[in-house]
C-alpha positions in Angstrom: 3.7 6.1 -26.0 5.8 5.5 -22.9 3.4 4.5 -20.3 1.2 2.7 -23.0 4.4 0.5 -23.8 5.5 0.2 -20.3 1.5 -1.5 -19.9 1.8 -3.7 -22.6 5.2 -5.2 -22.0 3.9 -8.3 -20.3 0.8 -9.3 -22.1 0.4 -12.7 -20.3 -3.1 -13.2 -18.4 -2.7 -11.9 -14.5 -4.3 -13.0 -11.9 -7.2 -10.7 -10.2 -5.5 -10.0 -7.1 -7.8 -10.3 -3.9 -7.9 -9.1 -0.2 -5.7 -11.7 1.6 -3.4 -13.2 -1.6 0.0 -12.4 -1.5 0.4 -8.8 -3.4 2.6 -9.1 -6.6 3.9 -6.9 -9.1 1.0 -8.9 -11.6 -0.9 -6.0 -10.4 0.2 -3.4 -12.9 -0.1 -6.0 -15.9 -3.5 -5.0 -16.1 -4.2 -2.7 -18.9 -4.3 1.3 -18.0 -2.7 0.8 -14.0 0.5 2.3 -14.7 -1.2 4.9 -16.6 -3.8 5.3 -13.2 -1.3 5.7 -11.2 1.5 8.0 -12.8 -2.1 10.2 -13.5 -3.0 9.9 -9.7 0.7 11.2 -9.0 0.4 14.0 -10.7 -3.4 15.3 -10.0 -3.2 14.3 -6.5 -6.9 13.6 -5.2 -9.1 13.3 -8.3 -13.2 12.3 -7.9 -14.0 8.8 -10.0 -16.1 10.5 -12.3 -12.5 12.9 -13.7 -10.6 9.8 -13.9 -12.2 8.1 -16.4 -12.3 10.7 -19.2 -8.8 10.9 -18.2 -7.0 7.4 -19.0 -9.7 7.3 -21.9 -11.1 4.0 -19.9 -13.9 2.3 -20.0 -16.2 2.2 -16.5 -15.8 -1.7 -16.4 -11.9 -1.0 -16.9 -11.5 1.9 -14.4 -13.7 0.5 -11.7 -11.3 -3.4 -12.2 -8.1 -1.2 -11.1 -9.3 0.9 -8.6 -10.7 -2.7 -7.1 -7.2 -3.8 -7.7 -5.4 -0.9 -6.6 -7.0 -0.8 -3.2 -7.0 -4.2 -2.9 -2.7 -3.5 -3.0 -3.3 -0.6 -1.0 -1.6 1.7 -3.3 -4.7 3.6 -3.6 -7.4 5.0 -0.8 -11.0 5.8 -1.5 -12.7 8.6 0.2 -16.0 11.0 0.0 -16.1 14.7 0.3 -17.6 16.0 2.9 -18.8 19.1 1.3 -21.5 19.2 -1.5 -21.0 17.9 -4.1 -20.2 14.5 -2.6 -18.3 12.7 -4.6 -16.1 9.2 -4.3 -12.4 10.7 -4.6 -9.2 8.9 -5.3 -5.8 9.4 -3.8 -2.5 7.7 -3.5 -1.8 5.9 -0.2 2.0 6.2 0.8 2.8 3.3 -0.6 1.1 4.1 -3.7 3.1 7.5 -4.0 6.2 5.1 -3.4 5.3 3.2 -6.6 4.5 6.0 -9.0 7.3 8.0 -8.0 9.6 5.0 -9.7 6.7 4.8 -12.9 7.5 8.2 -13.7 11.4 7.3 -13.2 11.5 4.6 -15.6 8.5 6.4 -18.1 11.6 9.1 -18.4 14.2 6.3 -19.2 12.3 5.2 -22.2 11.4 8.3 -23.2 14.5 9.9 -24.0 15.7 10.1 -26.8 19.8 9.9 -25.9 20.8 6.8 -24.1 
């Protein structure tokens, strides 16, 4: 319930960040990123394919934030150079950065004593 609440807060339309517009916060307004990303903490690298059936996302939707998420640079894209090659996800450092303070406030809300 935490990080699906921490995604809904701000329900207003954001605007698809692109390579060269100034990066802003809008980027984790889009449904399922703070979910991405606290997941991507935890796993570490993860292929596409593993992501998906994890935050229980559409293709469409999964493929729109890791478009978004690169476009931040909070996330890196790479292929395995061993069989089976597969497209694998990872945080960047700035990425880590970010999730690391998700998770903090995901723990705020979540407990159940001020």
């Amino acid at each position: 319930m935490g990080i699906q609440h921490l995604a809904t807060l701000n329900k207003t339309k954001a605007s698809t960040i692109k390579t060269g517009e100034k990066v802003s916060i809008e980027v984790l307004e889009h449904t399922r990123t703070i979910r991405f990303l606290i997941f991507l903490h935890k796993e570490g690298s993860v292929p596409i394919s593993h992501i998906r059936w994890q935050i229980k996302g559409g293709q469409k939707t999964i493929y729109g934030i890791i478009k978004r998420l690169k476009d931040t640079n909070l996330i890196q894209e790479e292929t395995q150079k061993d069989f089976p090659w597969r497209r694998v996800i990872k945080l960047t450092e700035k990425g880590v950065q970010v999730a690391t303070k998700l998770e903090e406030i995901q723990e705020i809300i979540e407990r159940k004593n001020n």
